[in-house]
GUTI-885523 format. One record per residue: residue number from 1; residue in one letter; z, x, y of N, C-alpha, C, O in turn. Coordinates in nm, 2 decimals, always signed. Each point is the difference from the previous one (the first is absolute). Example, Ala and Ser with C-alpha at 12.3 -4.5 7.8 and 13.67 -1.06 7.14 Angstrom:
! GUTI-885523
<rec n="1" res="A" n_zz="+0.78" n_xx="+1.32" n_yy="-0.57" ca_zz="+0.00" ca_xx="-0.09" ca_yy="+0.12" c_zz="+0.00" c_xx="+0.09" c_yy="+0.12" o_zz="+0.07" o_xx="+0.10" o_yy="+0.00"/>
<rec n="2" res="S" n_zz="-0.14" n_xx="-0.14" n_yy="+0.11" ca_zz="+0.00" ca_xx="+0.09" ca_yy="+0.11" c_zz="+0.08" c_xx="-0.08" c_yy="+0.11" o_zz="+0.01" o_xx="+0.05" o_yy="+0.11"/>
This chain:
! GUTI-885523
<rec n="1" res="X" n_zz="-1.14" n_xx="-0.13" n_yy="+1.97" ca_zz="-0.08" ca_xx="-0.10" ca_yy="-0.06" c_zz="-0.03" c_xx="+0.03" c_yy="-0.15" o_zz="-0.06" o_xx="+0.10" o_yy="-0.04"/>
<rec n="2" res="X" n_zz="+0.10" n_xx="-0.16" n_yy="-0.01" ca_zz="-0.02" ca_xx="+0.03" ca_yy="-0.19" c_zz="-0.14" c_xx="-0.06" c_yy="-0.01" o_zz="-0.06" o_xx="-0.08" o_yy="+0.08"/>
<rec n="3" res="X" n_zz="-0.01" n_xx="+0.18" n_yy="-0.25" ca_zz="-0.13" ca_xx="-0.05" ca_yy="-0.02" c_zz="+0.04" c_xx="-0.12" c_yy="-0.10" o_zz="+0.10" o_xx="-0.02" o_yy="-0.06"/>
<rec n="4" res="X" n_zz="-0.21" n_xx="-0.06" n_yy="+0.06" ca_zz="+0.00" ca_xx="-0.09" ca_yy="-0.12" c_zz="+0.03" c_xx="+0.08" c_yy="-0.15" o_zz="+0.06" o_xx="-0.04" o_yy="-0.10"/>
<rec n="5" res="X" n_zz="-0.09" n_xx="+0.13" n_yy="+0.10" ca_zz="+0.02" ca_xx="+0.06" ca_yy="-0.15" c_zz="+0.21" c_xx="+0.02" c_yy="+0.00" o_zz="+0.07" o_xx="-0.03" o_yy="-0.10"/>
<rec n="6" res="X" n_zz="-0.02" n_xx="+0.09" n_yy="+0.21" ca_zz="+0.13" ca_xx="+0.02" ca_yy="-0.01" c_zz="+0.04" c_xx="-0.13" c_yy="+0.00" o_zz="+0.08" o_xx="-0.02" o_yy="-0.09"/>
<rec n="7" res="X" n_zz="-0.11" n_xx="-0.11" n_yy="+0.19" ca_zz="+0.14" ca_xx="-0.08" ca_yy="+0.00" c_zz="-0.05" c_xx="-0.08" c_yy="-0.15" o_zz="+0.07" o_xx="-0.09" o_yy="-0.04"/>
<rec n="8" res="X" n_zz="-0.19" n_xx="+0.13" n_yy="-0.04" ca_zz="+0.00" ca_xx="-0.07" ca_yy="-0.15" c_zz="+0.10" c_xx="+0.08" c_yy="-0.09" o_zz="+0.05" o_xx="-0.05" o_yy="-0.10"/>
<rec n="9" res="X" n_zz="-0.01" n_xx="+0.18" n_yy="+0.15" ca_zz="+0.09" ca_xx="+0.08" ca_yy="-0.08" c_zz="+0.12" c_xx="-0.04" c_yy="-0.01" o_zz="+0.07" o_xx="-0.01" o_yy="-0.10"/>
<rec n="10" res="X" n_zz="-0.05" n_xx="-0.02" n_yy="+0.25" ca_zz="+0.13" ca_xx="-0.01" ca_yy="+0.03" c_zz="+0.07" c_xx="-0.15" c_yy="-0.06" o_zz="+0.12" o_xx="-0.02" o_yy="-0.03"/>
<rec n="11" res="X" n_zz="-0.25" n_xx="-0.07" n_yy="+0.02" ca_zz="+0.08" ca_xx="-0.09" ca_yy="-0.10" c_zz="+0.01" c_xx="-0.02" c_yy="-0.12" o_zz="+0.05" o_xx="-0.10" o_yy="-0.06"/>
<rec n="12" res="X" n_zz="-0.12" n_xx="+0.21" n_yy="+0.00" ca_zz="+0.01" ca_xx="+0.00" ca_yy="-0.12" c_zz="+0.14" c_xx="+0.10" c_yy="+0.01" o_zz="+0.00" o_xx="+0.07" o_yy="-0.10"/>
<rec n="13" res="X" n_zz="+0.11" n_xx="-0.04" n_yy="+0.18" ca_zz="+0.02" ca_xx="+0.10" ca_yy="-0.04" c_zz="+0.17" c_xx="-0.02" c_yy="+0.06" o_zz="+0.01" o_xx="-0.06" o_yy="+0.11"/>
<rec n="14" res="X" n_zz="+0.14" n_xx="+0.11" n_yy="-0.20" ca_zz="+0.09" ca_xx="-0.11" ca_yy="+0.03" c_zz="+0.08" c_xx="+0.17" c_yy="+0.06" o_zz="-0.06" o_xx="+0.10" o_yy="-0.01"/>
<rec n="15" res="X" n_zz="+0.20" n_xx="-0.12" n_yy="+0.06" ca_zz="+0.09" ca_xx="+0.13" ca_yy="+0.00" c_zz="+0.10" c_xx="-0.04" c_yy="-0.01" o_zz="+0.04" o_xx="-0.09" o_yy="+0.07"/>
<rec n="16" res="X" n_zz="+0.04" n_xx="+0.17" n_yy="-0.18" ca_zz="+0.13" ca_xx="+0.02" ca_yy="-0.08" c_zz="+0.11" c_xx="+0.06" c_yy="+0.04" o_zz="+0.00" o_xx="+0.12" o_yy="+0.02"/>
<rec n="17" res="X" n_zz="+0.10" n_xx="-0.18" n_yy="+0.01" ca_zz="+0.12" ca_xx="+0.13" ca_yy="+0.02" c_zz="+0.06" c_xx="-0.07" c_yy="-0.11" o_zz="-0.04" o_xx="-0.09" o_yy="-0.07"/>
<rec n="18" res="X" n_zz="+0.21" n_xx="+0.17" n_yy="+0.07" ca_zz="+0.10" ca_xx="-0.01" ca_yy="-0.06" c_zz="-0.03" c_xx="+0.07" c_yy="-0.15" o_zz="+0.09" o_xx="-0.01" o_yy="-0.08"/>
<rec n="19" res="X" n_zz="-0.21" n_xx="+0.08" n_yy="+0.04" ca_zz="-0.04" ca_xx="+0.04" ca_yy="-0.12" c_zz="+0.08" c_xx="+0.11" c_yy="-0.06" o_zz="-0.01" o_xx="+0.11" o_yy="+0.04"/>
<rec n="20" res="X" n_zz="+0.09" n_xx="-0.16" n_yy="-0.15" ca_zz="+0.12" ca_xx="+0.09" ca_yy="-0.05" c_zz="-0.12" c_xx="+0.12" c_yy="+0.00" o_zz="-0.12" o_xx="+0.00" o_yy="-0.03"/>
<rec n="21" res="X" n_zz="+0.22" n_xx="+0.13" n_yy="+0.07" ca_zz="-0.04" ca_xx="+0.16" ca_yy="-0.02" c_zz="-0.06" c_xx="+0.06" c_yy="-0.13" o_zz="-0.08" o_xx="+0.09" o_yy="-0.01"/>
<rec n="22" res="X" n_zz="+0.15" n_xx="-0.17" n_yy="-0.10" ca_zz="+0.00" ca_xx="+0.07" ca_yy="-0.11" c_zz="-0.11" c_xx="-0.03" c_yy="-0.09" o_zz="-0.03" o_xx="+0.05" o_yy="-0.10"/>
<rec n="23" res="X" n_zz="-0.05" n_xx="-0.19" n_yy="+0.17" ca_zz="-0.14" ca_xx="-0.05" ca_yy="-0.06" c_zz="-0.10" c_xx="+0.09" c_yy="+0.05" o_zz="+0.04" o_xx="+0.07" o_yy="+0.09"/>
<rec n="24" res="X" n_zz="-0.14" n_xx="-0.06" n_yy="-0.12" ca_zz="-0.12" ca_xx="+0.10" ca_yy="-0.03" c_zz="-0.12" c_xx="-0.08" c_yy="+0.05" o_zz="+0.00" o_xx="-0.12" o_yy="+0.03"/>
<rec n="25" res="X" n_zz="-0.13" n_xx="+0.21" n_yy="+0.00" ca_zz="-0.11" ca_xx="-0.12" ca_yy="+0.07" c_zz="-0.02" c_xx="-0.06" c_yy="-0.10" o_zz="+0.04" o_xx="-0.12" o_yy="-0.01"/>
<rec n="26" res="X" n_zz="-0.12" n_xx="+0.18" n_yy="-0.11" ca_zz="+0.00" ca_xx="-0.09" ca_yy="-0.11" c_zz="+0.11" c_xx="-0.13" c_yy="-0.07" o_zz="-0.03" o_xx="-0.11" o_yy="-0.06"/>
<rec n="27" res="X" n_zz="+0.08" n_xx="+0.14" n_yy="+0.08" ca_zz="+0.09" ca_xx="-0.10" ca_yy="-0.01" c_zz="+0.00" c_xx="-0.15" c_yy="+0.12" o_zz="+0.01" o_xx="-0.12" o_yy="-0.03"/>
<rec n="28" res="X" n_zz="-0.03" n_xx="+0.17" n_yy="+0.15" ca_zz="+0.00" ca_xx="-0.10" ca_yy="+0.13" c_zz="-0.13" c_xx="-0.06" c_yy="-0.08" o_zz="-0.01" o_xx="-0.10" o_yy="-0.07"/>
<rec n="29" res="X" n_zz="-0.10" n_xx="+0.20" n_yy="+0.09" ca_zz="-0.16" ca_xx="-0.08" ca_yy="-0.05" c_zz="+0.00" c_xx="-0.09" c_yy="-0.12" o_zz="-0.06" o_xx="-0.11" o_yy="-0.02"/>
<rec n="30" res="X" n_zz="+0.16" n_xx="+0.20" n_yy="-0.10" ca_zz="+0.00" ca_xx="-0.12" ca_yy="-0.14" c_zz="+0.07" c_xx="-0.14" c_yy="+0.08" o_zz="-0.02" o_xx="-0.12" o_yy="-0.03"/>
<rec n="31" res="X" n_zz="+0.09" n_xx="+0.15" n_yy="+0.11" ca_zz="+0.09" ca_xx="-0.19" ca_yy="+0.02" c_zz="-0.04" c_xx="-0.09" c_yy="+0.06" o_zz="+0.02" o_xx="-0.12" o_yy="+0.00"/>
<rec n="32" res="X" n_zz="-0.12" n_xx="+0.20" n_yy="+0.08" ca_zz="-0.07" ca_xx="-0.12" ca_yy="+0.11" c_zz="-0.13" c_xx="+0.05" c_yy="-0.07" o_zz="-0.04" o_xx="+0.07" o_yy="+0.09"/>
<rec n="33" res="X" n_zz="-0.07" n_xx="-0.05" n_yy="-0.20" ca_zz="-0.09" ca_xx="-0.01" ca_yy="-0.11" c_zz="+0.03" c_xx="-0.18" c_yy="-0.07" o_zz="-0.06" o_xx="-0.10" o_yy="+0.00"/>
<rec n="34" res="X" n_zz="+0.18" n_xx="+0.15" n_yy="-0.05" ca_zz="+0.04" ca_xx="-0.09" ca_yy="-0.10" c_zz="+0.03" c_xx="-0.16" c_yy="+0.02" o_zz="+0.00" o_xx="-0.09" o_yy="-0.08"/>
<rec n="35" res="X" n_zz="+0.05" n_xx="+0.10" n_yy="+0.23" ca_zz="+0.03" ca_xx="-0.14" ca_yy="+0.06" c_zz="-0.09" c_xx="-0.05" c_yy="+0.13" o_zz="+0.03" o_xx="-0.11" o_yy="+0.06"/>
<rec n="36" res="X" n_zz="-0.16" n_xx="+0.22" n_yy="-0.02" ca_zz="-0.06" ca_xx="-0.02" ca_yy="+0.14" c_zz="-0.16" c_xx="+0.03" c_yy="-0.02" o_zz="-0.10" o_xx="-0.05" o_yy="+0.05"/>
<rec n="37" res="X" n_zz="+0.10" n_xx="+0.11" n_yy="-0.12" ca_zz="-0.15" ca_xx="+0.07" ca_yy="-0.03" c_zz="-0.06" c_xx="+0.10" c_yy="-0.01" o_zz="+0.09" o_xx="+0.08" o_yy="+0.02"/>
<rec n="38" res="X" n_zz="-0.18" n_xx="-0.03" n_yy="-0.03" ca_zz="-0.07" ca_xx="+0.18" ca_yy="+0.00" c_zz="+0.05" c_xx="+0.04" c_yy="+0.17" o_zz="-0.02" o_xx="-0.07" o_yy="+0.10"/>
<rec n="39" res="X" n_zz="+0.07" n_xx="+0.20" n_yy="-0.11" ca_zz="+0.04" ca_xx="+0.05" ca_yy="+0.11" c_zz="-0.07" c_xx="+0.10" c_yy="+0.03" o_zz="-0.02" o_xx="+0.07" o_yy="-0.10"/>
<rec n="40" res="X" n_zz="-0.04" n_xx="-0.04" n_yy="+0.23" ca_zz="-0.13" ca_xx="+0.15" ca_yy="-0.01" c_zz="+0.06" c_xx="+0.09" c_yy="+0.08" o_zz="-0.05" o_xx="+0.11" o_yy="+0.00"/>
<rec n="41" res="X" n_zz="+0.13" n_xx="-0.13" n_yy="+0.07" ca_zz="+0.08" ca_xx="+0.08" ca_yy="+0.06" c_zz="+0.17" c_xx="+0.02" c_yy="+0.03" o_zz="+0.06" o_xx="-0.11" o_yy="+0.00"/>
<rec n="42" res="X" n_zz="+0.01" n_xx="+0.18" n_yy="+0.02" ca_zz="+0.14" ca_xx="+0.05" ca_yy="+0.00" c_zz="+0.02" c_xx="+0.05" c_yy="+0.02" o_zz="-0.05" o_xx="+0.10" o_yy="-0.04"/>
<rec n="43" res="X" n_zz="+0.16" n_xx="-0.09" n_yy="+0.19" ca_zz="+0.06" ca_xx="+0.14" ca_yy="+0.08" c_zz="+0.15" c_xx="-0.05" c_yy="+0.00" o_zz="+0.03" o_xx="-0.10" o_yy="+0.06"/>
<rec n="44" res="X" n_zz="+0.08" n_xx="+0.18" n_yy="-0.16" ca_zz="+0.11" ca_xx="+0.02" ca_yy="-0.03" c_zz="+0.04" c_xx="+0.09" c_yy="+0.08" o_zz="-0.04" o_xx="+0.11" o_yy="-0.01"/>
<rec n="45" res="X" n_zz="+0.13" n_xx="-0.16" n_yy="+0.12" ca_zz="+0.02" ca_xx="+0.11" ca_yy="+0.09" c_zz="+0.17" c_xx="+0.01" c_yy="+0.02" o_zz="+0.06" o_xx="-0.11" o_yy="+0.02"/>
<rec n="46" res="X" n_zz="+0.00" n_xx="+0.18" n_yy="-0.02" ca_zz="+0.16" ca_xx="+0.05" ca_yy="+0.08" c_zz="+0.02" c_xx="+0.12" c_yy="-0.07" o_zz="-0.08" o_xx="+0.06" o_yy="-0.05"/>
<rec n="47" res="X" n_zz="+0.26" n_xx="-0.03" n_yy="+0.06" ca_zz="+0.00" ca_xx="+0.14" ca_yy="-0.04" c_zz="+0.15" c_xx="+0.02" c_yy="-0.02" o_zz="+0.05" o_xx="-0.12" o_yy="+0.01"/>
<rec n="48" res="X" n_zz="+0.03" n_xx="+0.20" n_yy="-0.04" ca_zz="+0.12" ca_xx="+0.03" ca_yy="-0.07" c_zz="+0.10" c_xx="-0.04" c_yy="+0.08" o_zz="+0.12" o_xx="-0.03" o_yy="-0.03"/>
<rec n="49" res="X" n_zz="-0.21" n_xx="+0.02" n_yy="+0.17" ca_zz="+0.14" ca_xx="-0.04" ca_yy="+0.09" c_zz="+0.07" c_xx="-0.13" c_yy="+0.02" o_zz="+0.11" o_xx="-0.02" o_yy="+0.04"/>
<rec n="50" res="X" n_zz="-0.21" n_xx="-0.07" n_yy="-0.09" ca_zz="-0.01" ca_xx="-0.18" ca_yy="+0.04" c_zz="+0.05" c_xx="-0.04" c_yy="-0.17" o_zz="-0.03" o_xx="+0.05" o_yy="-0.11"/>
<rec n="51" res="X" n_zz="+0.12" n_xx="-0.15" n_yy="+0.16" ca_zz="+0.02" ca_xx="-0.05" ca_yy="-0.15" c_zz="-0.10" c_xx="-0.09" c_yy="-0.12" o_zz="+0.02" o_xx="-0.02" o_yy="-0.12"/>
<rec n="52" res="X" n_zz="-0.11" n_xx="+0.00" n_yy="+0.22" ca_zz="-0.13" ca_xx="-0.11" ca_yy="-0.04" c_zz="-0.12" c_xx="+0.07" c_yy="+0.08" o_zz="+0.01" o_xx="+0.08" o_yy="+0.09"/>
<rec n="53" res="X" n_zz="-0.11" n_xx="-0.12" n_yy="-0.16" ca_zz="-0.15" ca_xx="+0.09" ca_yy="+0.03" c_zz="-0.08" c_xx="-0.20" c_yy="+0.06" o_zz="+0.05" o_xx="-0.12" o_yy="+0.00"/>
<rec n="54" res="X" n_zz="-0.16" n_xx="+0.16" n_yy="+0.01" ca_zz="-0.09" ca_xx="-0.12" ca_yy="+0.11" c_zz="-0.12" c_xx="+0.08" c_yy="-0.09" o_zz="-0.01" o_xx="+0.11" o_yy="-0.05"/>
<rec n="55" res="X" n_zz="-0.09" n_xx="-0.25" n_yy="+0.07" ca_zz="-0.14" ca_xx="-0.01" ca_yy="-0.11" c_zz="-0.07" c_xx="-0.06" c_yy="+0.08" o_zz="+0.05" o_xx="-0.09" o_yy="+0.06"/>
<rec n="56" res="X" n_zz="-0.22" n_xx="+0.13" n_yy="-0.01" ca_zz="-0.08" ca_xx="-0.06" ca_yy="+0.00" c_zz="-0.09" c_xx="-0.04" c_yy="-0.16" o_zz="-0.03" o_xx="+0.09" o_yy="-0.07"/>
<rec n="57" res="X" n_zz="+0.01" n_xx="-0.22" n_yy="+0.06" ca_zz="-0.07" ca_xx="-0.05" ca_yy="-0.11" c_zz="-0.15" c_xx="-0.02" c_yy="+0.05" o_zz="-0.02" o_xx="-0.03" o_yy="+0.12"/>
<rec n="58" res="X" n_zz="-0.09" n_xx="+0.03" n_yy="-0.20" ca_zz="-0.09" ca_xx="-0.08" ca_yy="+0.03" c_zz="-0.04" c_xx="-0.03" c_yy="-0.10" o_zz="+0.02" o_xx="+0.09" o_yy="-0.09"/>
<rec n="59" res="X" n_zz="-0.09" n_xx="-0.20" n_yy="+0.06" ca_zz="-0.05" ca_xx="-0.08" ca_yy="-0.12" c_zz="-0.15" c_xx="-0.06" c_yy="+0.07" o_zz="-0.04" o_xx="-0.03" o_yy="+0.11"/>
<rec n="60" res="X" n_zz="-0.02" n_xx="+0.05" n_yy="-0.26" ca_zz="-0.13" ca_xx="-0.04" ca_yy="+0.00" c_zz="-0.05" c_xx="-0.15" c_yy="+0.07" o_zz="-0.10" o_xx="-0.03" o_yy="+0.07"/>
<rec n="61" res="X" n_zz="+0.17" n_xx="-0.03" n_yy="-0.10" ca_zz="+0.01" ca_xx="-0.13" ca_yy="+0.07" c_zz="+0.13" c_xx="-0.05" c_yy="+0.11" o_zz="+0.11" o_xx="+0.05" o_yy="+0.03"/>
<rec n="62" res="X" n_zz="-0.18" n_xx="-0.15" n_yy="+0.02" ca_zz="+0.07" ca_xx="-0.07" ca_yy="+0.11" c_zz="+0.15" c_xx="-0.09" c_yy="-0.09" o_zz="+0.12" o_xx="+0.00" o_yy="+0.03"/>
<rec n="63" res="X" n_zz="-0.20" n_xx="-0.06" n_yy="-0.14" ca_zz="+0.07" ca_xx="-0.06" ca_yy="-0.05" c_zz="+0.14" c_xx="+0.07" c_yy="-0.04" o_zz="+0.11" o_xx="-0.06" o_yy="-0.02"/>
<rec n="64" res="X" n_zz="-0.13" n_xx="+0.16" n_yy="+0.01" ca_zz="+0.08" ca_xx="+0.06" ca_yy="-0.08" c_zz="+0.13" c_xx="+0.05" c_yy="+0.08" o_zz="+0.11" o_xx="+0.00" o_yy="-0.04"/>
<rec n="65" res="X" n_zz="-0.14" n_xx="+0.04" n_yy="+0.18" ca_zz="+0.04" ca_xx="+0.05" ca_yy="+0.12" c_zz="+0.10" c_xx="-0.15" c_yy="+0.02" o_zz="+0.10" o_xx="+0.03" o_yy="+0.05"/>
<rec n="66" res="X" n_zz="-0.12" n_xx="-0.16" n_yy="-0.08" ca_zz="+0.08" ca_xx="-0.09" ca_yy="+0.04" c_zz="+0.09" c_xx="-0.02" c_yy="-0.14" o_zz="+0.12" o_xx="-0.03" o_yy="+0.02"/>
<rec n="67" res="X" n_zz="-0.16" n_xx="+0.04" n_yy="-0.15" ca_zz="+0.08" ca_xx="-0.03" ca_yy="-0.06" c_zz="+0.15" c_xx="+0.17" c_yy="-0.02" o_zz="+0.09" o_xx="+0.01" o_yy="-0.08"/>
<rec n="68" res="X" n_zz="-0.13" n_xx="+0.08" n_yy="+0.18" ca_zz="+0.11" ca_xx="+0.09" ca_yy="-0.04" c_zz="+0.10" c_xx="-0.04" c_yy="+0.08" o_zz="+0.12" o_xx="+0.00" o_yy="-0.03"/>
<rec n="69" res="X" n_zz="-0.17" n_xx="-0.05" n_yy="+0.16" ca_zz="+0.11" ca_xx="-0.04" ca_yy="+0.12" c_zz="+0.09" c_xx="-0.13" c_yy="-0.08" o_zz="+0.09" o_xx="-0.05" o_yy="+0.06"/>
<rec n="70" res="X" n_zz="-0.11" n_xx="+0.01" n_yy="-0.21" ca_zz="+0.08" ca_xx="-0.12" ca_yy="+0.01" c_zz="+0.08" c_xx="+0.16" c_yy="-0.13" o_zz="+0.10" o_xx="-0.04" o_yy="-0.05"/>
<rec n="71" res="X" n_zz="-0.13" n_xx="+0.12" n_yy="+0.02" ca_zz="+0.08" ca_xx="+0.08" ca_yy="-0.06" c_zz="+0.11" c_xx="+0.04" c_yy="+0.07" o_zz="+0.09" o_xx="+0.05" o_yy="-0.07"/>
<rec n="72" res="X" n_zz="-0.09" n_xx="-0.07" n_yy="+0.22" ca_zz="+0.12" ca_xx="+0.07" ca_yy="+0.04" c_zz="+0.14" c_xx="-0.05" c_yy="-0.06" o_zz="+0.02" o_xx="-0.12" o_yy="-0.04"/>
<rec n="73" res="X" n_zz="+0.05" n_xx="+0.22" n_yy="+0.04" ca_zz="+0.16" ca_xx="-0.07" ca_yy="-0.07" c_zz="-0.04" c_xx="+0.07" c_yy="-0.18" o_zz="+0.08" o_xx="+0.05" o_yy="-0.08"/>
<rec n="74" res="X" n_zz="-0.14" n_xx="-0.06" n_yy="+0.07" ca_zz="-0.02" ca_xx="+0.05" ca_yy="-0.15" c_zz="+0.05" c_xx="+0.13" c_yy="-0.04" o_zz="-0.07" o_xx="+0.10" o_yy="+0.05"/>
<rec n="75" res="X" n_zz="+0.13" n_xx="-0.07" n_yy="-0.11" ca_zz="+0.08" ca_xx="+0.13" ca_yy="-0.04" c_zz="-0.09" c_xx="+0.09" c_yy="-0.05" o_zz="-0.05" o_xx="-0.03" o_yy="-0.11"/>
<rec n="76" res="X" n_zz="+0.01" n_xx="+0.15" n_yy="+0.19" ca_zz="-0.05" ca_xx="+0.12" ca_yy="-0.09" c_zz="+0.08" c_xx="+0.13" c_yy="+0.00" o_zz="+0.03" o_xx="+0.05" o_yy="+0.11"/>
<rec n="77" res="X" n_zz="+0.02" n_xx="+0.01" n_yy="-0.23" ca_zz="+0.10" ca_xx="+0.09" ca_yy="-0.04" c_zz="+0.12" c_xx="-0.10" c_yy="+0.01" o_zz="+0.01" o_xx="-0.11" o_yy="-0.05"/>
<rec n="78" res="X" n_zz="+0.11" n_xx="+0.19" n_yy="+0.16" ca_zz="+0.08" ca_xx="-0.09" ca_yy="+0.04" c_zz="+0.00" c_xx="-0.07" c_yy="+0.11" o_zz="+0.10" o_xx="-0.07" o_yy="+0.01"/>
<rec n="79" res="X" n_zz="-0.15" n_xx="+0.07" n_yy="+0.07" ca_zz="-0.04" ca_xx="-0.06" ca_yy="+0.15" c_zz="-0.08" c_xx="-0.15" c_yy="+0.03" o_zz="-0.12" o_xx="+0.00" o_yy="-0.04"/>
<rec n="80" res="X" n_zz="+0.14" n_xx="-0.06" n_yy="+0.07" ca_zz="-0.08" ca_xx="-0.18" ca_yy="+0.04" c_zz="-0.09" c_xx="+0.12" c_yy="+0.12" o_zz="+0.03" o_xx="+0.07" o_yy="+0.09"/>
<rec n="81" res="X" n_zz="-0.18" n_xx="-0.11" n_yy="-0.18" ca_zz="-0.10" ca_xx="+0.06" ca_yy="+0.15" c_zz="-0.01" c_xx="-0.13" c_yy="+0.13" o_zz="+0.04" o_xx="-0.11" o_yy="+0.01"/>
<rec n="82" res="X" n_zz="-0.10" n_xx="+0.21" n_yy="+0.07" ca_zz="-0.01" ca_xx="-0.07" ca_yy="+0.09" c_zz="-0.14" c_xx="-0.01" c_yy="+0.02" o_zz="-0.04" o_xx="+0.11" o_yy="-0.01"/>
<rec n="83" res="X" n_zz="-0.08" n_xx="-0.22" n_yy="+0.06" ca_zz="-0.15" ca_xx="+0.02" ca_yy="+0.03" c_zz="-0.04" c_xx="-0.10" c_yy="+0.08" o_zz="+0.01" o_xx="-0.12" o_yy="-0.02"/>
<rec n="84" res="X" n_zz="-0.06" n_xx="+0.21" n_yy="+0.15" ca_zz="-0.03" ca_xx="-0.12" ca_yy="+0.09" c_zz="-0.16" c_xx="+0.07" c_yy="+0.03" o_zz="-0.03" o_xx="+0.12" o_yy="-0.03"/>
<rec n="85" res="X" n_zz="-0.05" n_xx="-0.22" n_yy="+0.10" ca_zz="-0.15" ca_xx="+0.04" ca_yy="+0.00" c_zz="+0.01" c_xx="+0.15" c_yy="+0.10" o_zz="+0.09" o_xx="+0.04" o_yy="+0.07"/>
<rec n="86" res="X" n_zz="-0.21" n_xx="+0.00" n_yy="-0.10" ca_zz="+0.00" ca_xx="+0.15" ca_yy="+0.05" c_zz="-0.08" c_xx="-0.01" c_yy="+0.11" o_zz="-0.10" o_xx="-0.07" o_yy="+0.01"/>
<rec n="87" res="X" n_zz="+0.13" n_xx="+0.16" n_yy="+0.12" ca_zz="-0.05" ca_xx="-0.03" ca_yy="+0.14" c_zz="-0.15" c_xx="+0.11" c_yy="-0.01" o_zz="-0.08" o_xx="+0.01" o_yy="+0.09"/>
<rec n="88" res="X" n_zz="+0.07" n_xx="+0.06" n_yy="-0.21" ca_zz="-0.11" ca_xx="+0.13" ca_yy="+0.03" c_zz="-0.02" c_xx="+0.00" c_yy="-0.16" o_zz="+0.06" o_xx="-0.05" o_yy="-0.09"/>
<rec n="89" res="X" n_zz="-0.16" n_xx="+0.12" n_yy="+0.09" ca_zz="-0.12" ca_xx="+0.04" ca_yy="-0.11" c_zz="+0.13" c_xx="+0.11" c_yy="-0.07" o_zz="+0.09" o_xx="+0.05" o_yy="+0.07"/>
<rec n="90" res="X" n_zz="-0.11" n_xx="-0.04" n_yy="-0.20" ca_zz="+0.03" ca_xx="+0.15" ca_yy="-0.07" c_zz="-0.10" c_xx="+0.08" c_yy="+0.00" o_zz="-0.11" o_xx="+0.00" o_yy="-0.06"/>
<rec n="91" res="X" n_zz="+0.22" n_xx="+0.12" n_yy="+0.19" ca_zz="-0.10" ca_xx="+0.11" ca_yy="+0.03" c_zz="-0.04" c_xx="+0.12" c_yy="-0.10" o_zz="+0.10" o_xx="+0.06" o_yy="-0.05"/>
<rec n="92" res="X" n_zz="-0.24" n_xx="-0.03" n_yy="+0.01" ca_zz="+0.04" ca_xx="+0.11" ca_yy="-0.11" c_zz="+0.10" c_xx="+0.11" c_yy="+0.09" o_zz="+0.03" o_xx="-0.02" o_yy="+0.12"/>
<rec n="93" res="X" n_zz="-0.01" n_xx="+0.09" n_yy="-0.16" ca_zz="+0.08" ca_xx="+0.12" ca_yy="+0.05" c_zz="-0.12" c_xx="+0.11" c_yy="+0.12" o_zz="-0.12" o_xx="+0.03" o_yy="-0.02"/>
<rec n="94" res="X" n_zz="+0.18" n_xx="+0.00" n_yy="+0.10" ca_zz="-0.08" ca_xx="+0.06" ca_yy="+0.07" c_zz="-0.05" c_xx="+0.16" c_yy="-0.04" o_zz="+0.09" o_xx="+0.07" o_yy="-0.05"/>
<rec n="95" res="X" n_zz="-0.22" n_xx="+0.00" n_yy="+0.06" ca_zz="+0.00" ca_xx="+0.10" ca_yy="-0.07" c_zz="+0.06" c_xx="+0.14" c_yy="+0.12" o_zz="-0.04" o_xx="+0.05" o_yy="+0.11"/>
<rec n="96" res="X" n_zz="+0.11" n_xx="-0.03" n_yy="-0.18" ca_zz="+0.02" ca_xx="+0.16" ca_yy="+0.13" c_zz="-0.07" c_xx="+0.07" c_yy="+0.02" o_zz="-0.06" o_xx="+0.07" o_yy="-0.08"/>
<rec n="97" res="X" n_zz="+0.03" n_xx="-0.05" n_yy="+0.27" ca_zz="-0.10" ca_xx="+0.06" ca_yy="+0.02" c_zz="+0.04" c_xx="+0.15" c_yy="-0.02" o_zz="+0.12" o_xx="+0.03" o_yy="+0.00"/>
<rec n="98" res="X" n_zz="-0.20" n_xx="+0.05" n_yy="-0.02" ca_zz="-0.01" ca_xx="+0.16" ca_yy="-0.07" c_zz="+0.01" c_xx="+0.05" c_yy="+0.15" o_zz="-0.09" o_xx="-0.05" o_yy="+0.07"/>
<rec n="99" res="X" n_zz="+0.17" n_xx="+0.13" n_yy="-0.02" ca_zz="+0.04" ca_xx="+0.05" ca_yy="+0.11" c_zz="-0.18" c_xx="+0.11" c_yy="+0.01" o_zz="-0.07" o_xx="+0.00" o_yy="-0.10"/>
<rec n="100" res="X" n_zz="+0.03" n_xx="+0.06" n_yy="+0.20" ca_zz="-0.09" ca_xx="+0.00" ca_yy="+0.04" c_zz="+0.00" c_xx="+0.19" c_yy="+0.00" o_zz="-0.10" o_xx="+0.06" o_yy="+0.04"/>
């Protein structure tokens, strides 16, 4: 059962794939800034092995969360992203527990 504070996250809040490799978080955050709204959070995630990396976004607003989904198809670096609504919150990172 989600609390009221997560499923408010979760709509404010969209997920990316197809995000060319060679773009940067900064970069993800300036593009959907510039065409969606103040963004408060970003998890740029994949790795050397995948040709394309996946993004959780979240933006300050709801509104904003709807106008990125009409971004999909929009080229960032060389890649058309892809952005469909996000099923979970952007988790901060978990902290590692200190072995005992």
């Amino acid at each position: 059962m989600k609390s009221n504070d997560e499923r408010e996250m979760v709509v404010r809040t969209v997920y990316c794939t197809n995000i060319d490799k060679k773009v940067t978080q900064t970069e993800v955050k300036q593009f959907f800034q510039q065409v969606c709204g103040e963004v408060s959070r970003l998890r740029l995630l994949g790795d050397n092995l995948h040709s394309t990396r996946i993004a959780f976004v979240e933006f300050l607003q709801a509104e904003s969360a709807i106008l990125a989904l009409n971004c999909s198809g929009m080229v960032l670096g060389t890649l058309p992203i892809r952005i469909s609504p996000s099923k979970t919150p952007v988790r901060p990172r978990l902290p590692r527990v200190a072995p005992h």
